[in-house]
C-alpha positions in Angstrom: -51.4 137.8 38.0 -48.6 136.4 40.6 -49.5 139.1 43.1 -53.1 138.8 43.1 -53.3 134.3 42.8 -51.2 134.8 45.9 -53.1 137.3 47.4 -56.5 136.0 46.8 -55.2 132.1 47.5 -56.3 131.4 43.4 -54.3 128.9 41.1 -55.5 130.4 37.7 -58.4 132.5 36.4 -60.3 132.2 33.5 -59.2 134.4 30.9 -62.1 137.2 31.2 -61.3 137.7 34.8 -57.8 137.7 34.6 -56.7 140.7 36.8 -54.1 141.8 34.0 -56.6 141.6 31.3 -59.5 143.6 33.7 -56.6 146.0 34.2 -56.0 146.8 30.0 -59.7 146.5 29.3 -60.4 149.2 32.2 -57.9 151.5 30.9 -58.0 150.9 27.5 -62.3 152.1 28.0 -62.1 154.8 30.1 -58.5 156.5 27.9 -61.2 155.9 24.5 -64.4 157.3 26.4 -62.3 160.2 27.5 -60.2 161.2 24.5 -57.0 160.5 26.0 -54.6 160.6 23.2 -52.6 157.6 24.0 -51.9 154.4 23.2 -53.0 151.8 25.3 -50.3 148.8 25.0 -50.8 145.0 27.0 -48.0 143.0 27.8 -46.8 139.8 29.6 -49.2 137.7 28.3 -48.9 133.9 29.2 -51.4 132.2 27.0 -53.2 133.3 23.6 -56.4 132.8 25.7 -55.3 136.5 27.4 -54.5 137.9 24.1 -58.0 136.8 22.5 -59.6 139.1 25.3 -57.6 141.9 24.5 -58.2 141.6 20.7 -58.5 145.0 19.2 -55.9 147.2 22.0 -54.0 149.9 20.6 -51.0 147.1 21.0 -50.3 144.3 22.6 -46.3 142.5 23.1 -46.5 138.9 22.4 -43.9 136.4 22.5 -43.1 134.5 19.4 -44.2 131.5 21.0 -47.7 132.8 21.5 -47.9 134.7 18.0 -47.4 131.1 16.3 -49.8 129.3 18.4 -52.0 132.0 17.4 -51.3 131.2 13.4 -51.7 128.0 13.8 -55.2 128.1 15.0 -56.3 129.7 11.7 -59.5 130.7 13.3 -61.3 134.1 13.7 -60.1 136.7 16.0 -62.7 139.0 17.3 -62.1 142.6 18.1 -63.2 142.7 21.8 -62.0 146.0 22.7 -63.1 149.0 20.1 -64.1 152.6 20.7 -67.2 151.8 19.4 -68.2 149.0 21.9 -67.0 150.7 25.0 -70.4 150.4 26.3 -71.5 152.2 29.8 -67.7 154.4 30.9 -66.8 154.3 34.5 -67.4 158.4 35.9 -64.5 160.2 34.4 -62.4 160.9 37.6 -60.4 164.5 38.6 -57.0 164.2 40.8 -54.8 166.0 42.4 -52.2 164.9 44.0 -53.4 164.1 47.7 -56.3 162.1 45.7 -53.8 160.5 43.6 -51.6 159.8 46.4 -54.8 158.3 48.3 -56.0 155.9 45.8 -52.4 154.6 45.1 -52.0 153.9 48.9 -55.4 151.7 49.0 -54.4 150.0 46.0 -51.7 146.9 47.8 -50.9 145.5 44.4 -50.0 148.7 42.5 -48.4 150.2 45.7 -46.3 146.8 46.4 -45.5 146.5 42.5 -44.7 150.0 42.5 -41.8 149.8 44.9 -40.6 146.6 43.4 -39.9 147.9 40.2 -38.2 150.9 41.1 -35.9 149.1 43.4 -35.5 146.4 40.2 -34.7 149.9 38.5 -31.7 150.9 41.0 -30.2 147.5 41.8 -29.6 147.2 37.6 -28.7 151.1 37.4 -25.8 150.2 39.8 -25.0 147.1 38.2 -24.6 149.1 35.4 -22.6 151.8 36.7 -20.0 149.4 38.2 -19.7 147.7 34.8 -19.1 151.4 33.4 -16.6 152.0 36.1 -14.6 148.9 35.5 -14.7 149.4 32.1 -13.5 152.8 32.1 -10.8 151.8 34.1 -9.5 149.6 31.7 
């Protein structure tokens, strides 16, 4: 969400249109229309209002701040996402890997995000191995 209210110059979105929870729906649709044997799981969730939409995923990580806010509202939940209300599927796509390659480049956020995880990835594995080294050297 941090990537695209700075890249679209937003302050918030309402829950339905929040890019992470377009994201999950999306996937979580086209893995059920296709018979991907997966399971779709949400995550990083800031307010129940996100999790409501999502209501129904395969599984979904929330903070025990959020699950009690949840109990304590002793309403309803409504399944939102089923296989059985996938309604019209987006056209079930074939890639290789210049396609792949392609569609990853013209997406900013997943291309940006990409790279900033995997260097998140190496600066902790080193961090790691110089705590192993020191340790070992004790």
């Amino acid at each position: 969400m941090d990537w695209f209210k700075k890249a679209e110059g937003k302050d918030s979105y309402e829950p339905s249109k929040d890019p992470g929870v377009v994201s999950v729906t999306r996937i979580y649709k086209y893995y059920k229309t296709y018979g991907y044997e997966t399971i779709v799981m949400g995550a990083s969730f800031r307010n129940i209002q996100e999790i409501t939409e999502l209501a129904g995923c395969d599984r979904l990580t929330i903070a025990p701040s959020l699950l009690k806010e949840l109990s304590d509202q002793h309403a309803e939940l409504p399944k939102k996402l089923s296989k059985e209300a996938i309604g019209t599927p987006e056209p079930k796509i074939t890639l290789d890997e210049k396609s792949f390659r392609w569609m990853m480049n013209e997406d900013a956020m997943a291309t940006e995000k990409l790279a900033e995880g995997i260097r998140g990835f190496a600066a902790d594995l080193k961090k790691l191995e110089d705590i192993v080294r020191v340790a070992l050297k004790a």
